[in-house]
PDB file of N, CA, C and O in Angstrom:
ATOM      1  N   UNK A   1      12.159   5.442  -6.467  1.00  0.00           N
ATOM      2  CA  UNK A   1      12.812   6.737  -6.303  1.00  0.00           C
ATOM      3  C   UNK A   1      14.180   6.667  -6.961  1.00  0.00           C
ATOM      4  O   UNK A   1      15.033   5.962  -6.421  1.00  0.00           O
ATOM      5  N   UNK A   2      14.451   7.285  -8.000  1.00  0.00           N
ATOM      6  CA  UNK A   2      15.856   8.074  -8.636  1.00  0.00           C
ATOM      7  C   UNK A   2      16.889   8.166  -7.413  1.00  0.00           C
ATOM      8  O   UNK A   2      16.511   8.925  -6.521  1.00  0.00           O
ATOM      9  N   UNK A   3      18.169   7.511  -7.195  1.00  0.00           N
ATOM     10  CA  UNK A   3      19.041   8.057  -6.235  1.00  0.00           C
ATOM     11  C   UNK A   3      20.510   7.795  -7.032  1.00  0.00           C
ATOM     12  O   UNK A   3      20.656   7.045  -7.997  1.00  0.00           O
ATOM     13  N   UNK A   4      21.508   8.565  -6.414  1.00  0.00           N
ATOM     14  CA  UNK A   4      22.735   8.282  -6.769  1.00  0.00           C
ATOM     15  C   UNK A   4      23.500   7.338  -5.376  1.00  0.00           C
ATOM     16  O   UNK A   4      22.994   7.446  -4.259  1.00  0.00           O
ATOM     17  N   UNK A   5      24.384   6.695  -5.532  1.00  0.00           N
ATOM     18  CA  UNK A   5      25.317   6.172  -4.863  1.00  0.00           C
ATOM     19  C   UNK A   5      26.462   6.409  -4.418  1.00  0.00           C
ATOM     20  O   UNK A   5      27.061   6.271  -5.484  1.00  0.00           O
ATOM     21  N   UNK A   6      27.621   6.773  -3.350  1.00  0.00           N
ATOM     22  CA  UNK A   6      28.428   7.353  -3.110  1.00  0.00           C
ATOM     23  C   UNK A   6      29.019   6.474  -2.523  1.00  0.00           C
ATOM     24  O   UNK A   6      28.478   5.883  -1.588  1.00  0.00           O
ATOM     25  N   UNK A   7      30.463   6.140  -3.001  1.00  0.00           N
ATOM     26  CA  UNK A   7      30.790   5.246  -2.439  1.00  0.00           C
ATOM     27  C   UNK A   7      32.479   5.631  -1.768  1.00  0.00           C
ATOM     28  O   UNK A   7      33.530   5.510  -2.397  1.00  0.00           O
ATOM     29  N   UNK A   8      32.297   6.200  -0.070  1.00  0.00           N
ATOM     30  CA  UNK A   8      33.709   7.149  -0.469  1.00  0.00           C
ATOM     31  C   UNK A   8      34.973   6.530   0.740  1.00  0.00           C
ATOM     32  O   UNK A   8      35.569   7.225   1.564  1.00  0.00           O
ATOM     33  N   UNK A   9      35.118   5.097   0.528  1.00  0.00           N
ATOM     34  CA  UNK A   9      35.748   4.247   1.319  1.00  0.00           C
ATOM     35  C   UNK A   9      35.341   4.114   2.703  1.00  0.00           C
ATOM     36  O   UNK A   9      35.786   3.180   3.370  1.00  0.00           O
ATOM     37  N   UNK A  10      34.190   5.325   3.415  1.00  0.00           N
ATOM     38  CA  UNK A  10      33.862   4.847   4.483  1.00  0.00           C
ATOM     39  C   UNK A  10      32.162   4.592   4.656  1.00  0.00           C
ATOM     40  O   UNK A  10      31.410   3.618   4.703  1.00  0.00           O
ATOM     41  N   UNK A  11      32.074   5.685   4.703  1.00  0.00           N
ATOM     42  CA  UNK A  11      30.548   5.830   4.562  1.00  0.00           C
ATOM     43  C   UNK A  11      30.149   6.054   3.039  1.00  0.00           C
ATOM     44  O   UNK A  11      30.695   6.799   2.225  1.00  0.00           O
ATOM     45  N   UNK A  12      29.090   5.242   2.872  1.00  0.00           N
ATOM     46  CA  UNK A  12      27.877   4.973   2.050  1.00  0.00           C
ATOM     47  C   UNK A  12      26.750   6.131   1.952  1.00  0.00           C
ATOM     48  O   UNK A  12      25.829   6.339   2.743  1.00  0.00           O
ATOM     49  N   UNK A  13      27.062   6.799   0.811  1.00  0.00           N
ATOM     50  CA  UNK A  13      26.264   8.236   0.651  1.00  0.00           C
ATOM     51  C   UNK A  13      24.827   7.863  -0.336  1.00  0.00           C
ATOM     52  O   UNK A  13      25.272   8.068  -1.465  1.00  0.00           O
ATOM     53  N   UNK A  14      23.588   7.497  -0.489  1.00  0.00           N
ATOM     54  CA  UNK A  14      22.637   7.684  -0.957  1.00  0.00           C
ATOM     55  C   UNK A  14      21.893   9.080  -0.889  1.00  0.00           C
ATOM     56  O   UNK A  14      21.412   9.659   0.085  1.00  0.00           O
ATOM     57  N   UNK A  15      21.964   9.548  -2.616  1.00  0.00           N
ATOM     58  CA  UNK A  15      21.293  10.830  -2.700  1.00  0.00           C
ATOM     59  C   UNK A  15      20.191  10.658  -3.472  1.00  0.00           C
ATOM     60  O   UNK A  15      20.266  10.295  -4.646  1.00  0.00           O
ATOM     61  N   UNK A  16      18.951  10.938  -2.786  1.00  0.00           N
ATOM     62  CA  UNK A  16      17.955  10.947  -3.691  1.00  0.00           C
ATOM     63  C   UNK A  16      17.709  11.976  -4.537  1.00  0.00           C
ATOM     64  O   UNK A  16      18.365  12.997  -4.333  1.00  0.00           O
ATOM     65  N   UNK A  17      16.534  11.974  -5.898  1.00  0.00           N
ATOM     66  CA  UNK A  17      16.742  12.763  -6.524  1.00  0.00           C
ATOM     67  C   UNK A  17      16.331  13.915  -6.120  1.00  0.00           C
ATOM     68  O   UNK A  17      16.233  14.764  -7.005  1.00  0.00           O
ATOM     69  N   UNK A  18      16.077  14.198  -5.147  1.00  0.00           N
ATOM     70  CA  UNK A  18      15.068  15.482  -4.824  1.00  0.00           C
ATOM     71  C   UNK A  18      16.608  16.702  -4.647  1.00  0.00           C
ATOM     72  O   UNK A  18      16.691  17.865  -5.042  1.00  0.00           O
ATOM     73  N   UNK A  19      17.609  15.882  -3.938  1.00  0.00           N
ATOM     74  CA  UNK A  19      18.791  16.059  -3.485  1.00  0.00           C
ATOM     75  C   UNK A  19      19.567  16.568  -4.496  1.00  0.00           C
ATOM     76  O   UNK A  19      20.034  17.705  -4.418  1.00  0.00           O
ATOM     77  N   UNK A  20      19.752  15.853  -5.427  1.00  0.00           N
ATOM     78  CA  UNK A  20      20.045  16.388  -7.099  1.00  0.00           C
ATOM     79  C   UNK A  20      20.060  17.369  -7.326  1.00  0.00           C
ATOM     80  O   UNK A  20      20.896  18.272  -7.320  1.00  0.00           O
ATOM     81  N   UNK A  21      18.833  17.230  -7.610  1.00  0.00           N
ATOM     82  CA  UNK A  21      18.036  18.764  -7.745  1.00  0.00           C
ATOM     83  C   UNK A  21      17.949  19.831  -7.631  1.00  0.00           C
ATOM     84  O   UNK A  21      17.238  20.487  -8.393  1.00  0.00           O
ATOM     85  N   UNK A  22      18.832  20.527  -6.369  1.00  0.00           N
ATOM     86  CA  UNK A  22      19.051  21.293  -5.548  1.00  0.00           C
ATOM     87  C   UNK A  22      19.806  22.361  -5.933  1.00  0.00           C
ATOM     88  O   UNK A  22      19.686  23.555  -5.658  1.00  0.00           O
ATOM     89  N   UNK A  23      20.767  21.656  -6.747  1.00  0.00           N
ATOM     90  CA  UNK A  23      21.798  22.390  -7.663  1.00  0.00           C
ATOM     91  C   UNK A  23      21.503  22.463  -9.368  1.00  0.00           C
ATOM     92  O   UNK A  23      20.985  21.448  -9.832  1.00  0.00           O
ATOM     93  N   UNK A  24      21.712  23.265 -10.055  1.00  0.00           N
ATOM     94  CA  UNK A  24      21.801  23.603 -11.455  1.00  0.00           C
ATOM     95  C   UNK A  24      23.196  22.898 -11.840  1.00  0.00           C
ATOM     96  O   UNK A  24      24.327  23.029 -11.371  1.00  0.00           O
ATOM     97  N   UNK A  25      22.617  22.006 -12.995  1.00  0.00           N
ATOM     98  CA  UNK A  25      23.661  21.525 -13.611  1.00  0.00           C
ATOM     99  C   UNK A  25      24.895  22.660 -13.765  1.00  0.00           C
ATOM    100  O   UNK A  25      24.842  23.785 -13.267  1.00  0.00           O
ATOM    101  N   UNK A  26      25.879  22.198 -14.460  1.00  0.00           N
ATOM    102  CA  UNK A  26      26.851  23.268 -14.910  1.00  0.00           C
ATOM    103  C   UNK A  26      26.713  23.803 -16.028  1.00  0.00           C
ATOM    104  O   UNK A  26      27.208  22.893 -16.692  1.00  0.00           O
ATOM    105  N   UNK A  27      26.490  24.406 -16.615  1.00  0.00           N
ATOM    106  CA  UNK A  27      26.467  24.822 -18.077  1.00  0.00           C
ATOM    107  C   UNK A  27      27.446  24.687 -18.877  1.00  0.00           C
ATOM    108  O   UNK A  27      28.614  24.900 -18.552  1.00  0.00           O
ATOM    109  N   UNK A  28      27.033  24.284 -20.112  1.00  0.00           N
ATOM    110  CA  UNK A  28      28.114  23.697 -21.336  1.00  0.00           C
ATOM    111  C   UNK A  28      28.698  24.746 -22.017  1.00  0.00           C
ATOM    112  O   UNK A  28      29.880  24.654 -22.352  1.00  0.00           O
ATOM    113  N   UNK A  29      28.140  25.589 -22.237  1.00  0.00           N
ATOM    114  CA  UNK A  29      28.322  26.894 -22.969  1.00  0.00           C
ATOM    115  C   UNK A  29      29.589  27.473 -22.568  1.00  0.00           C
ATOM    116  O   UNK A  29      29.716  27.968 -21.448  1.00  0.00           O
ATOM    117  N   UNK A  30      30.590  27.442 -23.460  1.00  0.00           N
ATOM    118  CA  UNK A  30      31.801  28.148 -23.209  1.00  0.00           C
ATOM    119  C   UNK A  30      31.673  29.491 -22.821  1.00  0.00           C
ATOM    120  O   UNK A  30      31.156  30.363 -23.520  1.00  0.00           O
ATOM    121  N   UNK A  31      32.318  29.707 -21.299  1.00  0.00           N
ATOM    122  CA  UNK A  31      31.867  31.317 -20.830  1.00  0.00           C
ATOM    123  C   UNK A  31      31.261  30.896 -19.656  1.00  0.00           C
ATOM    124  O   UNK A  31      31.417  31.743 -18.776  1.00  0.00           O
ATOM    125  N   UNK A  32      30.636  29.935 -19.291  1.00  0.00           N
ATOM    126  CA  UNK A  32      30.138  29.989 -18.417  1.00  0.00           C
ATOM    127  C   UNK A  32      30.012  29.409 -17.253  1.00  0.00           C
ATOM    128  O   UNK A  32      30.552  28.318 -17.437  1.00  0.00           O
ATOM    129  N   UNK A  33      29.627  29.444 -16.120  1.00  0.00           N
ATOM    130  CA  UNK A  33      30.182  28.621 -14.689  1.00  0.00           C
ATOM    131  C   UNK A  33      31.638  28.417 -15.027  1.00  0.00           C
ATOM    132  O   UNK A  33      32.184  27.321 -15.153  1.00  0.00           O
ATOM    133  N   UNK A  34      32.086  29.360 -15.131  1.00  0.00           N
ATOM    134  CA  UNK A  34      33.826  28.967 -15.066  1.00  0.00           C
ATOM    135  C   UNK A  34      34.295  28.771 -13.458  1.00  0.00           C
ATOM    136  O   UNK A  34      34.549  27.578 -13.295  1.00  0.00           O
ATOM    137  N   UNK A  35      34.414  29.230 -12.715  1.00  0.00           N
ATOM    138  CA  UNK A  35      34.324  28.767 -11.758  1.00  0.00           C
ATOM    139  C   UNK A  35      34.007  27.333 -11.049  1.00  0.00           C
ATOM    140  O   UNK A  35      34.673  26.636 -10.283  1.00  0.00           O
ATOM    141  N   UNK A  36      32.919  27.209 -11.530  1.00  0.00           N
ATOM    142  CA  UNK A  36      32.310  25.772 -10.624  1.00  0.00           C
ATOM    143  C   UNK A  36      33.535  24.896 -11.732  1.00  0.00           C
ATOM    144  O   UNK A  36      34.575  24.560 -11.166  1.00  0.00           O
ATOM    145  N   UNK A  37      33.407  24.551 -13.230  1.00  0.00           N
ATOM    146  CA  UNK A  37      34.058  24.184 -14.470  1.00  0.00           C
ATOM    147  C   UNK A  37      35.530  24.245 -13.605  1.00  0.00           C
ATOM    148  O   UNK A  37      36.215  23.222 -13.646  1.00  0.00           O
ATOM    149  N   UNK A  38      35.838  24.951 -13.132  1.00  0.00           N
ATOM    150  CA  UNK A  38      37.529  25.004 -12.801  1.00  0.00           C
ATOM    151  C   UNK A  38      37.712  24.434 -11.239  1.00  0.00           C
ATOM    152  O   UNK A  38      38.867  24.092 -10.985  1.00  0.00           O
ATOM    153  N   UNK A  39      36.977  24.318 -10.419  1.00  0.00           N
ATOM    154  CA  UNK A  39      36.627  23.583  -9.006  1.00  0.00           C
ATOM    155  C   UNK A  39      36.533  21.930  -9.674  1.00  0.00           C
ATOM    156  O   UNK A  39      37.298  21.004  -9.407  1.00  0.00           O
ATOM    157  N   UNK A  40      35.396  21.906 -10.574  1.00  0.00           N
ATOM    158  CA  UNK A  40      35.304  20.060 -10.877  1.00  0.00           C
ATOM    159  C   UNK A  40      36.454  19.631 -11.278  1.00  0.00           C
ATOM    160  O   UNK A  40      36.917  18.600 -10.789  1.00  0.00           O
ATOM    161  N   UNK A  41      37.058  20.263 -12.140  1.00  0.00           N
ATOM    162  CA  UNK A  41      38.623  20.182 -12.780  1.00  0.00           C
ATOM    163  C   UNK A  41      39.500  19.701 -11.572  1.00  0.00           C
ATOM    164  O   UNK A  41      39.917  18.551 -11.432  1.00  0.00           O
ATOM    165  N   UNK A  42      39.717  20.746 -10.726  1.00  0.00           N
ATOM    166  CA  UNK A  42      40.711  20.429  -9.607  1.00  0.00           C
ATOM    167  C   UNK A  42      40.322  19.288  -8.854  1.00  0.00           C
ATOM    168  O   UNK A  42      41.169  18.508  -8.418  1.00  0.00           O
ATOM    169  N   UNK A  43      39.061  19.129  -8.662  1.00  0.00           N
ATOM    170  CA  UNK A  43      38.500  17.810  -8.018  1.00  0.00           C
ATOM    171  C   UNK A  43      38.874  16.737  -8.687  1.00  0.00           C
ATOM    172  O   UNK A  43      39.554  15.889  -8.109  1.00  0.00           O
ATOM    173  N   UNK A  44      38.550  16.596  -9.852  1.00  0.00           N
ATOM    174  CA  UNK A  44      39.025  15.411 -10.297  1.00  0.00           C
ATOM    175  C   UNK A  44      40.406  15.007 -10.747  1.00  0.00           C
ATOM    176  O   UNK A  44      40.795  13.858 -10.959  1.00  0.00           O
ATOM    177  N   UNK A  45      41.120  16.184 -10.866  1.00  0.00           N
ATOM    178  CA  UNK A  45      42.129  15.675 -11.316  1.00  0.00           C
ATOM    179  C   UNK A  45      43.452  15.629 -10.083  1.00  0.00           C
ATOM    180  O   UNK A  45      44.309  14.751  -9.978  1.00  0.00           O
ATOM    181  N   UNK A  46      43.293  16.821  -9.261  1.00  0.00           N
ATOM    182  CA  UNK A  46      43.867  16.545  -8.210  1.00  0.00           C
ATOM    183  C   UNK A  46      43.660  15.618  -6.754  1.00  0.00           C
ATOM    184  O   UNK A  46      44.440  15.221  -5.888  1.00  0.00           O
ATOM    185  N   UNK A  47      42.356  15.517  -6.949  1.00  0.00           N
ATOM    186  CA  UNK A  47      41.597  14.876  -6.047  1.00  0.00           C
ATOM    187  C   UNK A  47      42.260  15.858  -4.558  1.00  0.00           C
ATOM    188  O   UNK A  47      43.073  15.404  -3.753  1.00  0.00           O
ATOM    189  N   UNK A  48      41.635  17.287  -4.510  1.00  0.00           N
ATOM    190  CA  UNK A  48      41.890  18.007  -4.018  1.00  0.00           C
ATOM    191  C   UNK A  48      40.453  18.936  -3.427  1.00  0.00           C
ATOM    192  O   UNK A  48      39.779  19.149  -4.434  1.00  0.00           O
ATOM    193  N   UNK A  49      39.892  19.428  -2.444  1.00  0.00           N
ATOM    194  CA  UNK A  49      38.727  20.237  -2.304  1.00  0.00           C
ATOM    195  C   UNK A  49      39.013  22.169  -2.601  1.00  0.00           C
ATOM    196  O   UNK A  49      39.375  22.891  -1.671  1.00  0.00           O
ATOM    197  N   UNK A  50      38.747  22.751  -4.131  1.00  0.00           N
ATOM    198  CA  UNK A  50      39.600  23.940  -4.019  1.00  0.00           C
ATOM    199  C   UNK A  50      38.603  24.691  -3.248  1.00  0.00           C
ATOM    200  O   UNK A  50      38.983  25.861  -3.201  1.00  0.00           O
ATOM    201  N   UNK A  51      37.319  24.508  -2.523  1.00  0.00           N
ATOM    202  CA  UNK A  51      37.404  25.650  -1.625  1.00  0.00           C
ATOM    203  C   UNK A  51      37.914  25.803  -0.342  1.00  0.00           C
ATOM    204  O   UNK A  51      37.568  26.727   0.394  1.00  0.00           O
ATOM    205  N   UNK A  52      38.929  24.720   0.049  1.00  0.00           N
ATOM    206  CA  UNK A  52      39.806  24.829   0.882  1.00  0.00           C
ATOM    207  C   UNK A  52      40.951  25.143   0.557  1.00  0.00           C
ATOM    208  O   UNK A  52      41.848  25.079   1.398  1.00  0.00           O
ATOM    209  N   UNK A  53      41.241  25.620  -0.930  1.00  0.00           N
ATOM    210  CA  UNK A  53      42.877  26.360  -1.702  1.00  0.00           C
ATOM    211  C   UNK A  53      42.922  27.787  -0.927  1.00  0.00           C
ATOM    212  O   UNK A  53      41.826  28.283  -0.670  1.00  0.00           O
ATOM    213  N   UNK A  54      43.593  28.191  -0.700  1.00  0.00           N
ATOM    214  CA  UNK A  54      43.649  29.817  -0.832  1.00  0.00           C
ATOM    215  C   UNK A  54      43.732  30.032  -2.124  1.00  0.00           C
ATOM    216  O   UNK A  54      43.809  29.037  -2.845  1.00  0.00           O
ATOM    217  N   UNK A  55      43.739  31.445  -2.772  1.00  0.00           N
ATOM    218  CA  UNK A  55      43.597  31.442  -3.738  1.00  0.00           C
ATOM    219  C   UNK A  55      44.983  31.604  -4.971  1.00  0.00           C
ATOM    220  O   UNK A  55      45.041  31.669  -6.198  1.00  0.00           O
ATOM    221  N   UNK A  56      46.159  31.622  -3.630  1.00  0.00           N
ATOM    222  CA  UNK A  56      47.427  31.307  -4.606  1.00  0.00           C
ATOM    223  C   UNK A  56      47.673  29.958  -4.681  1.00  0.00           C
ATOM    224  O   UNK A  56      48.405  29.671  -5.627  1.00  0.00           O
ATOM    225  N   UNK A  57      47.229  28.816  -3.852  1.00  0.00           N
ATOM    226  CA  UNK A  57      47.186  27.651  -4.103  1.00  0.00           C
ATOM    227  C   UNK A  57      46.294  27.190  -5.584  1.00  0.00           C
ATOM    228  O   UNK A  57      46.811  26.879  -6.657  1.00  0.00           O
ATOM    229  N   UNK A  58      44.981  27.248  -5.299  1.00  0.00           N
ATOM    230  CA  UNK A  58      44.250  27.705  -6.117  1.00  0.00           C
ATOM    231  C   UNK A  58      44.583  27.873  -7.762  1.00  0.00           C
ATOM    232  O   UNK A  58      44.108  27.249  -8.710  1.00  0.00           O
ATOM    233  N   UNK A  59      45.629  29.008  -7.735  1.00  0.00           N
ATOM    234  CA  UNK A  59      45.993  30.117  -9.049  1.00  0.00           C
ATOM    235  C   UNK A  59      47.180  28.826  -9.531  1.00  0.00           C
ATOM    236  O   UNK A  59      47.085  28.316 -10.647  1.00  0.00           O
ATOM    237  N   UNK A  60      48.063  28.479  -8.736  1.00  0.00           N
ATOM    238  CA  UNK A  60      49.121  27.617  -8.821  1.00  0.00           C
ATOM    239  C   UNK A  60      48.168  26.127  -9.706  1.00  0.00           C
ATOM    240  O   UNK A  60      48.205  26.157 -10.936  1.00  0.00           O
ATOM    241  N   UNK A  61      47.420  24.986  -9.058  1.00  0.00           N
ATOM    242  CA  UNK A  61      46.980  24.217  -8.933  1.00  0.00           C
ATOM    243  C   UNK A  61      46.060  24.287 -10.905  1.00  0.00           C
ATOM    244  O   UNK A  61      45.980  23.559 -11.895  1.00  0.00           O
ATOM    245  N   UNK A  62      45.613  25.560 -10.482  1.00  0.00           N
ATOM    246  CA  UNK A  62      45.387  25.619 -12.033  1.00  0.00           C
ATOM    247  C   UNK A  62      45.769  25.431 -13.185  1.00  0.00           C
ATOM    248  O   UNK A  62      45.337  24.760 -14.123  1.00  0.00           O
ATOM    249  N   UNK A  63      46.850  26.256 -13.000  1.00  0.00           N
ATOM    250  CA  UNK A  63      48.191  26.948 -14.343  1.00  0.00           C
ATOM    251  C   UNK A  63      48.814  25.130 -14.122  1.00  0.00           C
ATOM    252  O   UNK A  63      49.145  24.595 -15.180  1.00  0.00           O
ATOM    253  N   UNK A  64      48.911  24.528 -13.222  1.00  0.00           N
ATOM    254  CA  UNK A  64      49.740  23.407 -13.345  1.00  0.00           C
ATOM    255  C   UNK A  64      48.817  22.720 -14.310  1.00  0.00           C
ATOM    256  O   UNK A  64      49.204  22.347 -15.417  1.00  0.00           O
ATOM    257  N   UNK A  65      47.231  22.513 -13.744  1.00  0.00           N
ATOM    258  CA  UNK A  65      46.198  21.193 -14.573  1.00  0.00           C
ATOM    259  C   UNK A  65      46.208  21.850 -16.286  1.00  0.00           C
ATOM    260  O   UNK A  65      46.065  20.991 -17.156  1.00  0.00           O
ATOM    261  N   UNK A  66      46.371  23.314 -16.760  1.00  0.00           N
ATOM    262  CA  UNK A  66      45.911  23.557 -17.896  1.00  0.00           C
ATOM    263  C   UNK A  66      47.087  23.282 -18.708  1.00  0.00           C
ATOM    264  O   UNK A  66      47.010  23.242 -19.936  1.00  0.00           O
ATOM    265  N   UNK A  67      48.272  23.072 -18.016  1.00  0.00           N
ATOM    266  CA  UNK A  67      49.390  22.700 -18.662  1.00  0.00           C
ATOM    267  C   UNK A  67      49.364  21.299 -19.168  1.00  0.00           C
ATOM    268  O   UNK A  67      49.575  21.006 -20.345  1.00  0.00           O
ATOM    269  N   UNK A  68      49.005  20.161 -17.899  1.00  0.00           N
ATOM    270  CA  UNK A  68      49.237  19.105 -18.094  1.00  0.00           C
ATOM    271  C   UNK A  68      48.096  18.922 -19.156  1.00  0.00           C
ATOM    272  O   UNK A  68      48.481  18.289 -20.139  1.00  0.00           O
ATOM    273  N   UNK A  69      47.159  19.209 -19.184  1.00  0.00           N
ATOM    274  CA  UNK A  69      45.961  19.037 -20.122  1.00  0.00           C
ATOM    275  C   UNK A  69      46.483  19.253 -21.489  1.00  0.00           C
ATOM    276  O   UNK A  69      46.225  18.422 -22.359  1.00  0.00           O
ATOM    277  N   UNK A  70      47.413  20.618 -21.830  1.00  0.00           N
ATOM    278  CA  UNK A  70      47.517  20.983 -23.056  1.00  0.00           C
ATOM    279  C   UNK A  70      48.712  19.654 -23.367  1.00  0.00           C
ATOM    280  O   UNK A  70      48.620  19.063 -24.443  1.00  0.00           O
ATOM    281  N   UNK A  71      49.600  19.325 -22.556  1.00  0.00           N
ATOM    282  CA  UNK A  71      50.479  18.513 -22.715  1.00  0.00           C
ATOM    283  C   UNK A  71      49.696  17.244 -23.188  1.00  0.00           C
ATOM    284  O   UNK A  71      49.834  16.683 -24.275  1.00  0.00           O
ATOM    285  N   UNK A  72      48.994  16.955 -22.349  1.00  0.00           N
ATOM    286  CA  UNK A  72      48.168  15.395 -22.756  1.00  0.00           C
ATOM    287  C   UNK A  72      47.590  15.748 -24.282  1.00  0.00           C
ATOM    288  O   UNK A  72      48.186  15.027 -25.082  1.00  0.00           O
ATOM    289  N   UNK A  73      46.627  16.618 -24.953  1.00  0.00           N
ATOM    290  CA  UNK A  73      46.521  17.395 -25.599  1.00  0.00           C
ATOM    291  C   UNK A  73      47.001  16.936 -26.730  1.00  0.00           C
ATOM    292  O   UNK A  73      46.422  16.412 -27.682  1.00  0.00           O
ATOM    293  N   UNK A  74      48.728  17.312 -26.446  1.00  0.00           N
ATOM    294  CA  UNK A  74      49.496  17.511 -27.636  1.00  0.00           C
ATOM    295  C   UNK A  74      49.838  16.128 -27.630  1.00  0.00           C
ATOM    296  O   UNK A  74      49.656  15.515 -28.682  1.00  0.00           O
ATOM    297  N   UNK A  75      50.519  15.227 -26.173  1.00  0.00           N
ATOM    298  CA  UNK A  75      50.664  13.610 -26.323  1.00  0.00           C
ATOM    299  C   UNK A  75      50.174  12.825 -27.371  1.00  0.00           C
ATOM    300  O   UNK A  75      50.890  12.249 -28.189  1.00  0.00           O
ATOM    301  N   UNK A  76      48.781  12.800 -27.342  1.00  0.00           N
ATOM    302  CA  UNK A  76      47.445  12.189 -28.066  1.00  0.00           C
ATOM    303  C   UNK A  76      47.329  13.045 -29.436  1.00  0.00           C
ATOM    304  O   UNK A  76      46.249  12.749 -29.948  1.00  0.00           O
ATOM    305  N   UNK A  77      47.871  13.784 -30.055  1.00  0.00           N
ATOM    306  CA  UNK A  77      47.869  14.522 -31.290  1.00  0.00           C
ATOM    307  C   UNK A  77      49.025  13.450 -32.151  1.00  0.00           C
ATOM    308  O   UNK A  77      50.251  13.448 -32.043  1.00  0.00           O
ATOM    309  N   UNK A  78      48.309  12.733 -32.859  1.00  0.00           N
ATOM    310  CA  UNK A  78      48.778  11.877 -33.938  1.00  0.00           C
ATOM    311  C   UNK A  78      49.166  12.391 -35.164  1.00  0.00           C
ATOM    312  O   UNK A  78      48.199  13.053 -35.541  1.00  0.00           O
ATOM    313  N   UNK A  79      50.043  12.455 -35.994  1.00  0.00           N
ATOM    314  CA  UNK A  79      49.836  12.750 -37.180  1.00  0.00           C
ATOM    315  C   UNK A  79      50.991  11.468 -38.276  1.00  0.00           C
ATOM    316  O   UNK A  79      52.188  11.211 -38.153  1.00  0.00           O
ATOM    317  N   UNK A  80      49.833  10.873 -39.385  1.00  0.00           N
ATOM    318  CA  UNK A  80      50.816  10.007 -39.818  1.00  0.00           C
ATOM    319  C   UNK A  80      51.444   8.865 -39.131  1.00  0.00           C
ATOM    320  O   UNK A  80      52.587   8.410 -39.180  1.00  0.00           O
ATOM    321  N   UNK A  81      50.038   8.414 -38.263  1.00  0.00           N
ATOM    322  CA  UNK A  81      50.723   7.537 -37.109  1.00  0.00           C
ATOM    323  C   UNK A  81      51.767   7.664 -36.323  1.00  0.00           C
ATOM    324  O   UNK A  81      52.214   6.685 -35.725  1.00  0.00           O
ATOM    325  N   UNK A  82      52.395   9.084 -36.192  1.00  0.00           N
ATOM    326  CA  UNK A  82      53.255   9.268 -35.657  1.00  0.00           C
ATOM    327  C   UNK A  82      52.735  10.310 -34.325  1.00  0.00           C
ATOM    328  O   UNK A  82      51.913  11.220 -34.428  1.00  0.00           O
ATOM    329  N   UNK A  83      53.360   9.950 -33.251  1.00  0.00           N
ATOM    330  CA  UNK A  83      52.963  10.801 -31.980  1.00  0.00           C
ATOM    331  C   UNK A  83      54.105  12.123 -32.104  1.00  0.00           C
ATOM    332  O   UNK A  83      55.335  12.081 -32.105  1.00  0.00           O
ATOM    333  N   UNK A  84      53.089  13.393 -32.216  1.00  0.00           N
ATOM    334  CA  UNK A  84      54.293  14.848 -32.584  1.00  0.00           C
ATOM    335  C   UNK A  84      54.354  15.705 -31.537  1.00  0.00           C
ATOM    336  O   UNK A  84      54.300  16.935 -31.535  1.00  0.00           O
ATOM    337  N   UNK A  85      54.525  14.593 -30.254  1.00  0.00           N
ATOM    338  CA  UNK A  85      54.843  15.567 -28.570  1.00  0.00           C
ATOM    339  C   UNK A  85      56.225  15.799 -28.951  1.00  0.00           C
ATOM    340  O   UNK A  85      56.940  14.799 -29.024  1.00  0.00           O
ATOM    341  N   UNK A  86      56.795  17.073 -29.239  1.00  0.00           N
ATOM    342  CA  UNK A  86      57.871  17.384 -28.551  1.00  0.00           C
ATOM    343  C   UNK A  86      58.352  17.970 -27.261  1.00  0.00           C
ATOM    344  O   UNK A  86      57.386  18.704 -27.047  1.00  0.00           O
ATOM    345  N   UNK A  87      58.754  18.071 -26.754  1.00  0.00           N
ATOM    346  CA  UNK A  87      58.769  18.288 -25.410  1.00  0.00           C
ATOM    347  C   UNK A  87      60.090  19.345 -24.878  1.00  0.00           C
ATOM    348  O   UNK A  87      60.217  19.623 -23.686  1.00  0.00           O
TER     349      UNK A  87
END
């Protein structure tokens, strides 16, 4: 049997695949599941649950990650071996 592993410092989560399953991937297609796309975002990067944000937390938590993203973004934008973050 297909399972995933969860390993979340206390309890030991085994999901089988049936479990998987259950849900529709996210879609790649720009446009779409923006929502769920902007929840995984906050999850991972804040290590935060946003359906417990209100939604000015939420609105805030966002505008902060799309910043730091464009910032990292521009960090990692090389040109001429030279790093062209100005800041």
């Amino acid at each position: 049997m297909d399972c995933l592993k969860f390993f979340d410092g206390g309890s030991n989560k085994v999901l089988s695949s049936q479990v998987l399953s259950i849900s529709p991937p996210i879609a790649t297609a720009t446009g779409k599941d923006l929502l769920r796309k902007a929840n995984a975002l906050l999850r991972f990067h804040f290590k935060v649950d946003p359906e417990q944000l209100s939604d000015e937390q939420f609105s805030e938590l966002w505008q902060q990650l799309k910043w730091a993203l464009h910032f990292e973004s521009k960090r990692f934008n090389l040109k001429d071996g030279k790093n062209t973050l100005q800041i």
